[in-house]
C-alpha positions as CSV (number, residue, x, y, z in Angstrom):
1,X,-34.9,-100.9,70.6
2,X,-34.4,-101.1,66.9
3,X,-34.3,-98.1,64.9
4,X,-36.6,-98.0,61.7
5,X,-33.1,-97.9,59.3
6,X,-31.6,-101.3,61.3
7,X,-35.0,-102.7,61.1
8,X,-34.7,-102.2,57.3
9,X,-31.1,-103.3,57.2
10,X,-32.1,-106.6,59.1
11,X,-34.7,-107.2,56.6
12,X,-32.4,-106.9,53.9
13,X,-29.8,-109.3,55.7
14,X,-32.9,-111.9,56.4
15,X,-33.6,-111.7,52.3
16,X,-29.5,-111.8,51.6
17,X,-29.3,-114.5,53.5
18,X,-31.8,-116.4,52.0
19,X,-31.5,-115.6,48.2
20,X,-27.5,-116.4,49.0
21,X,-27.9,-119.6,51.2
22,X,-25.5,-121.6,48.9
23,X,-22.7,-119.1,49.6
24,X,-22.9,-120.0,53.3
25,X,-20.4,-122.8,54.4
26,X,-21.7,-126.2,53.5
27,X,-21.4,-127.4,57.3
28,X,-23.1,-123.8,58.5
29,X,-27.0,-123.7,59.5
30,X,-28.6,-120.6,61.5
31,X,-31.6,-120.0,63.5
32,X,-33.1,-116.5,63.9
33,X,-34.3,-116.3,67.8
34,X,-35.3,-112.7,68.1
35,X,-35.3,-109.5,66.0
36,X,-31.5,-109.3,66.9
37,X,-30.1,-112.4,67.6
38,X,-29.1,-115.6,65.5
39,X,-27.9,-119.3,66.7
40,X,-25.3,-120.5,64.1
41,X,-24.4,-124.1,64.0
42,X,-21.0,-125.3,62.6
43,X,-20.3,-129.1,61.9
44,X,-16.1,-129.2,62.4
45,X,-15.1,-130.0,59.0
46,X,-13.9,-133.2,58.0
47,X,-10.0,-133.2,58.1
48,X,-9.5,-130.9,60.8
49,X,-8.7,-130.9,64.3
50,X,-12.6,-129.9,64.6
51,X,-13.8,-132.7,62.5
52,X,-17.3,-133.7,63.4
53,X,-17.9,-131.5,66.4
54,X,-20.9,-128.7,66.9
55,X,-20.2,-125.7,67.2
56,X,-22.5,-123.3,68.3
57,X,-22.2,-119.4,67.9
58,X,-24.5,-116.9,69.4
59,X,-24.8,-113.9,67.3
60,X,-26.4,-110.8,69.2
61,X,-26.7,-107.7,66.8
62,X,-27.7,-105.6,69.5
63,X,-24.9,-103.7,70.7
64,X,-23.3,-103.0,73.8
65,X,-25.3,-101.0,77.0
66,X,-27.6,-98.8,74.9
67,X,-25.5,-98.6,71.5
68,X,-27.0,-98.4,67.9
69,X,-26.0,-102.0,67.3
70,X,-25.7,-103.7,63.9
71,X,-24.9,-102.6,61.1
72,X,-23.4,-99.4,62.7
73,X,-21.7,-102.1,65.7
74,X,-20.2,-105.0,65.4
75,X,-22.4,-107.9,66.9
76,X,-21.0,-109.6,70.0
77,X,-20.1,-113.4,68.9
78,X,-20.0,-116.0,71.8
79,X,-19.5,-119.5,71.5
80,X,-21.1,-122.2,73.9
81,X,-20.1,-125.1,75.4
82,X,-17.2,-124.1,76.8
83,X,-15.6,-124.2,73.3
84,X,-11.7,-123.0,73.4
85,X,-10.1,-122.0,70.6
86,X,-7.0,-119.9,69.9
87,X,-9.0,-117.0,68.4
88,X,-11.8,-116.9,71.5
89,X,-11.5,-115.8,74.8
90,X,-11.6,-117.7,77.9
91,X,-15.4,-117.2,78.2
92,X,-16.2,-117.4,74.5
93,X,-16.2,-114.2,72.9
94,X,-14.8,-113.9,69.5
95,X,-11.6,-112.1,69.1
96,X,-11.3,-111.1,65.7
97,X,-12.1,-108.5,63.2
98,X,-16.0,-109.5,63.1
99,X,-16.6,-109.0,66.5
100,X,-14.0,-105.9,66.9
101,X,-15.0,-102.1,67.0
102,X,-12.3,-100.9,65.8
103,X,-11.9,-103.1,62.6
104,X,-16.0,-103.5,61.9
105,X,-17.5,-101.9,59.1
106,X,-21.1,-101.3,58.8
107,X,-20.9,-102.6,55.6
108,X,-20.1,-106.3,56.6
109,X,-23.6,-108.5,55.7
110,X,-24.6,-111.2,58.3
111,X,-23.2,-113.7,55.3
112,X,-19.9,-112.4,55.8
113,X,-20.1,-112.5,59.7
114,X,-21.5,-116.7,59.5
115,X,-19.0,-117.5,56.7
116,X,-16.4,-115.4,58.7
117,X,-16.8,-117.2,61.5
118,X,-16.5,-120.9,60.2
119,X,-12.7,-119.5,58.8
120,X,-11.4,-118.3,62.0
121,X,-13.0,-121.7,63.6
122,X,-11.0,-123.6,60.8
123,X,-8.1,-121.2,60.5
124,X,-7.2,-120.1,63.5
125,X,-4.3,-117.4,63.8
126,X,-1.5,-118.1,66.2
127,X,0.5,-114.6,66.0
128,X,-1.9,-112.7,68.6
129,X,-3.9,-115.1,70.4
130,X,-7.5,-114.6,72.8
131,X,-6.5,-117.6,74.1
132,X,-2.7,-117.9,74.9
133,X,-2.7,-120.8,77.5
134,X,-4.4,-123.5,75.1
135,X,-1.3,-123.1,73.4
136,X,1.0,-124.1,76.4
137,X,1.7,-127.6,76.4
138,X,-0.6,-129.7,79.3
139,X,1.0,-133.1,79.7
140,X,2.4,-133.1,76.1
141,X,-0.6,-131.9,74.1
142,X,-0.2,-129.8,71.2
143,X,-2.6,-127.6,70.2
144,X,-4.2,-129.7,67.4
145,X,-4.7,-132.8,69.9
146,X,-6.5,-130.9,72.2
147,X,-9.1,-129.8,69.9
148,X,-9.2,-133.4,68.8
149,X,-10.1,-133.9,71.8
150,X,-12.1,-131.2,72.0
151,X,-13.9,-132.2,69.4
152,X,-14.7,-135.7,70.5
153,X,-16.8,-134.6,73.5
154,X,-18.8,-131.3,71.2
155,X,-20.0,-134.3,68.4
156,X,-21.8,-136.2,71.5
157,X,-25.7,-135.6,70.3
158,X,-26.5,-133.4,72.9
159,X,-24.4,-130.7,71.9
160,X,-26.2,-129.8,68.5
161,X,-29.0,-127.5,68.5
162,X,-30.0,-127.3,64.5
């Protein structure tokens, strides 16, 4: 249950993120589905290995097994679809400093965390990876192929939700 200073904080972040909209990536939409929980939509942008796909990002702000939860946690990130990337786990959790307790700060808005996102989608970094065996060469395929590839099958129609 939401306390009356992260209900106030989540109103703030609704009214950021409206008044601020055109700060969001250009290929970034969002969906509120509860008090504490957002569907973010990326469109892979054009010219990278993600071009054209949908990505789709569950944002829960609620924290982990009884914790205070956003803004005083960071909220657990998860991607669908199967989605592999360098920078996610196995079964989709972001790992990265938005989505890390140790590196979080309660001061990060929920226009940081959606723009945030879309760079380590875009950007990935190689030197510690979620997601080591993606790397490892299967049947010649580099890295950037396979989300080519990847991204062939997430731009089928049935993928996007927004």
């Amino acid at each position: 249950m939401a306390t009356a200073f992260q209900m106030k904080r989540l109103q703030y972040e609704e009214q950021n993120l409206e008044e601020n909209s055109d700060q969001l990536p250009p290929n970034c939409s969002y969906k509120k589905t509860s008090n504490l929980t957002y569907v973010v939509q990326y469109i892979g942008e054009k010219g990278t290995p993600h071009e054209g796909a949908y990505i789709v990002v569950d944002v829960d702000l609620s924290g982990s097994n009884g914790s205070s939860g956003f803004p005083a946690e960071a909220p657990n990130i998860t991607f669908r679809n199967g989605f592999q990337h360098v920078n996610v786990y196995p079964m989709g959790k972001l790992c990265m400093y938005l989505s890390n307790k140790e590196t979080f700060t309660a001061g990060t808005t929920l226009l940081e965390i959606f723009s945030g996102i879309n760079q380590v989608i875009h950007h990935p970094t190689f030197h510690d990876p979620a997601n080591a065996s993606i790397l490892i060469q299967e049947g010649g395929k580099g890295y950037d192929e396979k989300m080519r590839d990847q991204a062939k099958k997430l731009s089928q129609p049935q993928y996007r939700v927004l």
